[in-house]
C-alpha positions in Angstrom: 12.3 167.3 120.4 15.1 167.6 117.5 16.4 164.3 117.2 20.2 164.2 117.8 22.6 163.1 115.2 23.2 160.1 117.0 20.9 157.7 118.4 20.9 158.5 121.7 17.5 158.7 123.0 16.9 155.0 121.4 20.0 153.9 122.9 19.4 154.8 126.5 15.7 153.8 126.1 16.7 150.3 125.4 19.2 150.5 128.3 17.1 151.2 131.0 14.1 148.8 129.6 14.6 146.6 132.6 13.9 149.2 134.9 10.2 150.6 133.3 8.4 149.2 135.9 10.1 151.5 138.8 8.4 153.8 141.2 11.1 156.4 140.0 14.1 157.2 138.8 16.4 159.7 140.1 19.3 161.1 138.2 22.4 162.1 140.0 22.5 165.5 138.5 26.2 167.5 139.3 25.5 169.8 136.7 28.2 168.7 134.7 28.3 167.6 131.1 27.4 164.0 131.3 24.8 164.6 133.7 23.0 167.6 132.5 22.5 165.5 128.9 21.5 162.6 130.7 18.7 164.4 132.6 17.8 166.6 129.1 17.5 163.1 127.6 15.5 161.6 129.9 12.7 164.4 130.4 12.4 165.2 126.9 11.8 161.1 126.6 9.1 161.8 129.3 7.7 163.9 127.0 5.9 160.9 124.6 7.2 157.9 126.5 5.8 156.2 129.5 8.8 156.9 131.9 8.8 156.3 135.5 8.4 159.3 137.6 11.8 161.9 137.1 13.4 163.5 140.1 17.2 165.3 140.1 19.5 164.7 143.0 22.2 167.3 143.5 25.0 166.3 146.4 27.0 169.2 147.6 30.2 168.1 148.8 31.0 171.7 150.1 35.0 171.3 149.5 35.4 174.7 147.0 33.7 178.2 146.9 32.1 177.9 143.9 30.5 175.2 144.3 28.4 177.2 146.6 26.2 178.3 143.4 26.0 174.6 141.8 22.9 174.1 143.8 21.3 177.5 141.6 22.6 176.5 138.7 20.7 172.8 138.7 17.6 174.4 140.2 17.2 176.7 136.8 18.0 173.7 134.5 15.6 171.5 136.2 13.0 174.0 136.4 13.3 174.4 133.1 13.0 171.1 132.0 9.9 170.4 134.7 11.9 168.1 136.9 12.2 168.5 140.8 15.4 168.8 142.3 16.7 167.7 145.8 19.9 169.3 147.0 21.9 166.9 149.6 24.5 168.6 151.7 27.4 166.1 153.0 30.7 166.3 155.2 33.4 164.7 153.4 35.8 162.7 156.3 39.1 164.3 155.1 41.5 161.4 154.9 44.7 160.4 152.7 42.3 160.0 149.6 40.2 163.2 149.0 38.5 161.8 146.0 37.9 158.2 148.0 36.0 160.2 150.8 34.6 162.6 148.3 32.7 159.4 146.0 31.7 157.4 149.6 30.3 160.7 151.1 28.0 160.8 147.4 27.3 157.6 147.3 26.3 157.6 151.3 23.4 160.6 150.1 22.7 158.4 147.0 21.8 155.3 149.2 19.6 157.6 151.4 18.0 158.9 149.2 16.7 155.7 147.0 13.8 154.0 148.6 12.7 150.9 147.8 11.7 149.8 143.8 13.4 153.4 143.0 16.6 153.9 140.1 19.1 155.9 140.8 20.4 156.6 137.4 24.2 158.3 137.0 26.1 159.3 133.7 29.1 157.7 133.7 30.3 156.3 129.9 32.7 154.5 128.3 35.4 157.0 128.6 35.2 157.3 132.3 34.9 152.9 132.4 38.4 152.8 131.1 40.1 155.2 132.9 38.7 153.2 136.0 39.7 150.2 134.1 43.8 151.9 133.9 43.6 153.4 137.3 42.5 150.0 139.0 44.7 148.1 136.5 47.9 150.5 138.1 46.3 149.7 142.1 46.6 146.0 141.2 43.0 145.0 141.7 42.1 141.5 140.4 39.7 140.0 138.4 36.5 142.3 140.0 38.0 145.5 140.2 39.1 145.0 136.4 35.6 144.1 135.6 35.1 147.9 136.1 31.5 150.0 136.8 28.6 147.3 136.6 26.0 149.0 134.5 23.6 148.1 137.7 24.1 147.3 141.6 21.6 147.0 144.7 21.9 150.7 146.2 20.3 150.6 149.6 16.7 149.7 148.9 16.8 150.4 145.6 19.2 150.1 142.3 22.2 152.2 141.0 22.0 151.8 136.9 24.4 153.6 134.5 22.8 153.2 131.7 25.8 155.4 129.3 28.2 153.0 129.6 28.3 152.3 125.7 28.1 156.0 125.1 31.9 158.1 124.5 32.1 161.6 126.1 32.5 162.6 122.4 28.8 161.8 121.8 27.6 163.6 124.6 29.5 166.7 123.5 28.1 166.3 120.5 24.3 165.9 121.8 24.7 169.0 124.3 26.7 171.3 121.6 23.6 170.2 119.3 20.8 171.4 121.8 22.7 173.9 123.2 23.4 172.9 126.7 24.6 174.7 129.3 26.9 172.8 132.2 29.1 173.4 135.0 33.1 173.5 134.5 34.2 171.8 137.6 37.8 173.5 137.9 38.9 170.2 140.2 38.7 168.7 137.1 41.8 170.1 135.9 43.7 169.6 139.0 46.2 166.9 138.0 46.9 165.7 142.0 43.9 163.7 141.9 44.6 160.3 140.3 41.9 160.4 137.3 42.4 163.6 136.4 46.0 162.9 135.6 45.3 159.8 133.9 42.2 162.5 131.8 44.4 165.1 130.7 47.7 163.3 130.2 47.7 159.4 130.3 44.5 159.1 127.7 45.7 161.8 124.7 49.4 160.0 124.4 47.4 156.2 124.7 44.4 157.5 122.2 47.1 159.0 119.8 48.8 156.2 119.1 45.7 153.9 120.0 42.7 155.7 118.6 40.3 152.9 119.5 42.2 152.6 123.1 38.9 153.2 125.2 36.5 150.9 123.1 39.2 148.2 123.7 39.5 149.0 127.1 35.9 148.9 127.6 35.4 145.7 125.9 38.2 144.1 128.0 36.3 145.1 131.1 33.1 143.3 129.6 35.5 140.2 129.4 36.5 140.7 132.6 33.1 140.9 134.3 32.0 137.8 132.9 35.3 135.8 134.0 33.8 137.6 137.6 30.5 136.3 137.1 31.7 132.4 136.6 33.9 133.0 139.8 31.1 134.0 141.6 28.6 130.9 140.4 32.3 128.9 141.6 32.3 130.4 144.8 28.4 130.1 145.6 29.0 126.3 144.9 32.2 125.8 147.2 30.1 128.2 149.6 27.2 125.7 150.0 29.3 122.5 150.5 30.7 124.7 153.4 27.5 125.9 154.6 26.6 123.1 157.3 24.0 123.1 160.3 26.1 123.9 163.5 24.7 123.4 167.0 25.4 126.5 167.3 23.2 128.5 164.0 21.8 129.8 167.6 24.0 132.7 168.0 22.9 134.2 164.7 26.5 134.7 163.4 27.6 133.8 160.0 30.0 130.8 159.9 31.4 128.0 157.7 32.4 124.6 157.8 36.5 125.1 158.0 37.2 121.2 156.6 35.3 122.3 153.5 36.9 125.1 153.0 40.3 123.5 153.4 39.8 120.9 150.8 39.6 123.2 147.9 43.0 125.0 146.2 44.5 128.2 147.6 42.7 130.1 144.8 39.1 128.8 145.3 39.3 129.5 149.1 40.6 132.9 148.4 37.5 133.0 145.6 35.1 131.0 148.1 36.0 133.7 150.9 36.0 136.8 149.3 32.7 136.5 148.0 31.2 135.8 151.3 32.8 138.3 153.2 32.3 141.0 150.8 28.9 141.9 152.6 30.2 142.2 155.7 33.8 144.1 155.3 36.5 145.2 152.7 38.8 142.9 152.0 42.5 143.2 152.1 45.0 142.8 149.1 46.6 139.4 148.4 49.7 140.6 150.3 47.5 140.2 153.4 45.7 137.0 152.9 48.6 135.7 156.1 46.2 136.0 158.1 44.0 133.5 156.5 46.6 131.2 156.5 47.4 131.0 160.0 43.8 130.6 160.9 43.2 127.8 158.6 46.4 126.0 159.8 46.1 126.5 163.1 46.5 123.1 165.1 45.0 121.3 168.8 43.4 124.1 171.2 44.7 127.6 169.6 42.0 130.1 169.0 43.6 132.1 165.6 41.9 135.6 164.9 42.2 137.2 161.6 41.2 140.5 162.0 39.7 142.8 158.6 38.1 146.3 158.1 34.9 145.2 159.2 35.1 142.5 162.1 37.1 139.2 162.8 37.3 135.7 162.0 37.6 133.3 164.6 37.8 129.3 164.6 36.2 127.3 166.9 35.0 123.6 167.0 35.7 122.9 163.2 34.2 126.2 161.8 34.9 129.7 161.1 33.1 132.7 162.4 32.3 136.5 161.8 32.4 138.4 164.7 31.5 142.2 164.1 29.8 145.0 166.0 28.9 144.7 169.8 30.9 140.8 169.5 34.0 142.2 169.4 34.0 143.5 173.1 33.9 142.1 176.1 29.7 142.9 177.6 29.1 145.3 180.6 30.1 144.4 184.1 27.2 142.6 186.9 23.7 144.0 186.3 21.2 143.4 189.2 17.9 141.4 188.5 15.4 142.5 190.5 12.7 140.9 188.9 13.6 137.4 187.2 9.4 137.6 186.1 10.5 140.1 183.5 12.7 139.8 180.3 16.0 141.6 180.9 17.5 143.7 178.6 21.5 143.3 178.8 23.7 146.1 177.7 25.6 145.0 174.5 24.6 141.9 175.4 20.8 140.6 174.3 18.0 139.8 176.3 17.4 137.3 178.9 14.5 135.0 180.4 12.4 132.6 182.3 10.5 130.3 181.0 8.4 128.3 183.9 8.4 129.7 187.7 11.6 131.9 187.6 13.6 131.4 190.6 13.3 134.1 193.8 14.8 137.0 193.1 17.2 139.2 193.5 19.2 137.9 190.6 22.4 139.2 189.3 23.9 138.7 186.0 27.8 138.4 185.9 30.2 137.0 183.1 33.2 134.6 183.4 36.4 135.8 185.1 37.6 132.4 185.6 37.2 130.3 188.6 33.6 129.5 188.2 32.3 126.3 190.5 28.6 125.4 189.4 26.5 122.4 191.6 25.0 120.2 189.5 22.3 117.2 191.7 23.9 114.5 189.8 27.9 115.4 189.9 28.4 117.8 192.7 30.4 120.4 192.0 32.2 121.2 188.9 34.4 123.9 187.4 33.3 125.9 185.1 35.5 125.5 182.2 35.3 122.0 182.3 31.6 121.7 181.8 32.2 124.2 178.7 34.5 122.1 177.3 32.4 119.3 177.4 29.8 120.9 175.7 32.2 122.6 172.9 31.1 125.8 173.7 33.2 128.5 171.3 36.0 130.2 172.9 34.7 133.5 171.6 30.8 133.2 173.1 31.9 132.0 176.3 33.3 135.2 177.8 29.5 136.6 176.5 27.0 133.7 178.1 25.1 135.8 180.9 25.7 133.8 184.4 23.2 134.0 187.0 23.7 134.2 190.4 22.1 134.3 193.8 23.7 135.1 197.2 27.0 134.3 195.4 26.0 130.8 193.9 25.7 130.1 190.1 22.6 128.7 189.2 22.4 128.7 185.4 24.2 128.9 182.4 22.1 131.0 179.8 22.2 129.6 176.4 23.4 126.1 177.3 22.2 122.9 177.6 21.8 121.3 181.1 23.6 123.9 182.7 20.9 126.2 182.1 17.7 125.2 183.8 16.4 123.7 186.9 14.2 120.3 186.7 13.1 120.2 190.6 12.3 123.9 189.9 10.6 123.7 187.0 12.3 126.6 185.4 14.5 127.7 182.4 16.7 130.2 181.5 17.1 131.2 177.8 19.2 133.8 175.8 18.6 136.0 172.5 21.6 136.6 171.7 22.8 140.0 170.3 22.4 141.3 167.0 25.5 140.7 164.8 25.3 144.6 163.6 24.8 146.2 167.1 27.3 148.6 167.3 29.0 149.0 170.9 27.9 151.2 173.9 
């Protein structure tokens, strides 16, 4: 291959040096600029390197008419550079932000499509890291969202790497004018309604004329950025684990923290501490919204605060917060019959539950907590309900959940808790798997 008046191919070899030892890499291939020279690098490299094996990935997003023959166009240019090409089609959620839903429908094919030890290389460089840097600078975003594009992420079961970061579009102009190139014109990319475009075509030209090195600065800044990010992060795993006690109740599977912990530390390093542990599990609001946290954390004697996020809810309870997502945040199914108390029962939205020594004569039936409840226990008679939950500090938010069992209209166990769920003269036990955190509801 003619070597380029630059040093690309040496550049982006030592880039993507970590990631030698992967199944494959799969380029994102739009059949745009950026990513038509970043696939035209790559398998020419293949050509006298050891490369991991090369694949194309072409996402159709269907939203204009001529993108109907981008899928042709990227099937001749990968044919002729002997690399196979997969053509995703996606349905882009219309919404208030067309380019938002436009990048999560991508991304959503991208994840799909990498399976485990697999790269899933895109094109992005440092022109397009400081327009992010401006646009998320103008959004308010804080110390993360500054940091930029990381030049590598966990993607499903693989790894997203952008490995032309440190590259300008000007030197991929320059590489595809040299070899010829031929690439698709997006015309969306000269509509000025969409927020990048704008900043493209008439933010950049007025900042670079006046500030010729405005993108290398802006780029560096975002390096300075991600390593402040990075010693918040190593702050926040260290508050994490001082909050990250045994609870009697690890049981239920749900995430939760030691509240008193949490409280001790400044307003900042909570917001740090909590941020970085929720950001698996939902998006997290701006700092005008952070109330809700607040209130929660204040909260005083028997009040049962909710802050409620994108994702799920945090509830307090017995000195600790919790994450309540998926199936947890509704109420489970009405009565359910138990025919058979021998076999392991399968509760709607709810887990499974069962005996363990000589289950009791059947028929069983399963009910939840209205209120009211009377349980007999040999050794104190009767007692209400509530009461005996209270002694035991069962969470406000499981006990609506706990499966009750019932025979001819008497409660004879508590699933899940201790002496209220088993019979010693009967020799039997009843125990609850509760359910999965993610388990979306019915």
């Amino acid at each position: 291959m003619d070597q380029p008046s630059n040093d690309l191919p040496s550049r982006l070899l030592l880039n993507l040096a970590p990631w030698r030892n992967a199944l494959a890499w799969r380029i994102a291939f739009s059949g745009g600029l950026d990513s038509t020279v970043l696939l035209h690098l790559l398998a020419h490299l293949a050509k006298s390197q050891s490369l991991p094996a090369l694949s194309a990935l072409h996402v159709h997003h269907g939203l204009q008419a001529a993108a109907d023959a981008w899928p042709q166009h990227c099937q001749s240019v990968c044919d002729a550079l002997g690399v196979s090409l997969q053509v995703v089609h996606v349905q882009v959620q219309h919404g208030a932000s067309l380019e938002r839903a436009a990048r999560e429908a991508r991304y959503g094919a991208f994840q799909g499509a990498t399976q485990a030890n697999e790269v899933l290389l895109t094109a992005q460089h440092r022109d397009d890291q400081a327009e992010t840097l401006l646009f998320r600078l103008l959004r308010g975003a804080g110390v993360r969202g500054l940091s930029g594009m990381p030049r590598e992420r966990v993607l499903g079961r693989g790894h997203l790497v952008r490995p032309l970061l440190d590259v300008t579009r000007a030197e991929l102009e320059a590489y595809a004018t040299e070899h010829r190139l031929s690439w698709i014109e997006d015309p969306s990319n000269l509509d000025r309604q969409f927020s990048r475009n704008y900043l493209r075509h008439q933010v950049f030209p007025v900042l670079t004329e006046r500030w010729p090195q405005a993108v290398t600065t802006m780029a560096r800044s975002a390096a300075h950025l991600r390593e402040a990010q990075g010693l918040l992060d190593e702050l926040a795993n260290i508050d994490l684990a001082s909050a990250s006690s045994v609870s009697d109740f690890d049981w239920l599977g749900l995430p939760s923290l030691e509240l008193e912990a949490l409280a001790a530390l400044s307003a900042a390093r909570q917001r740090n501490a909590l941020s970085h542990w929720l950001a698996a599990l939902t998006p997290m609001p701006d700092s005008d919204h952070w109330s809700g946290w607040a209130i929660l954390r204040d909260a005083t004697g028997d009040a049962c605060p909710v802050w409620r996020l994108g994702q799920g809810e945090l509830h307090r309870s017995g000195g600790r917060i919790w994450w309540l997502s998926g199936c947890w945040l509704g109420r489970p199914s009405s009565a359910v019959e138990w025919t058979d108390p021998s076999v392991a029962m399968n509760l709607p939205d709810n887990g499974v539950v069962t005996f363990t020594g000589q289950s009791p004569d059947g028929p069983l039936q399963i009910r939840y907590r209205e209120g009211g409840e009377v349980m007999h226990l040999p050794e104190r008679g009767h007692r209400d309900l509530k009461r005996l939950l209270n002694e035991r500090g069962i969470p406000a938010f499981v006990r609506g959940r706990l499966p009750l069992v019932f025979r001819a209209g008497q409660l004879l166990a508590v699933a899940g808790v201790p002496g209220l769920s088993g019979s010693v003269h009967g020799g039997w036990n009843l125990h609850w798997q509760p359910p999965h955190e993610d388990q979306g509801l019915s």
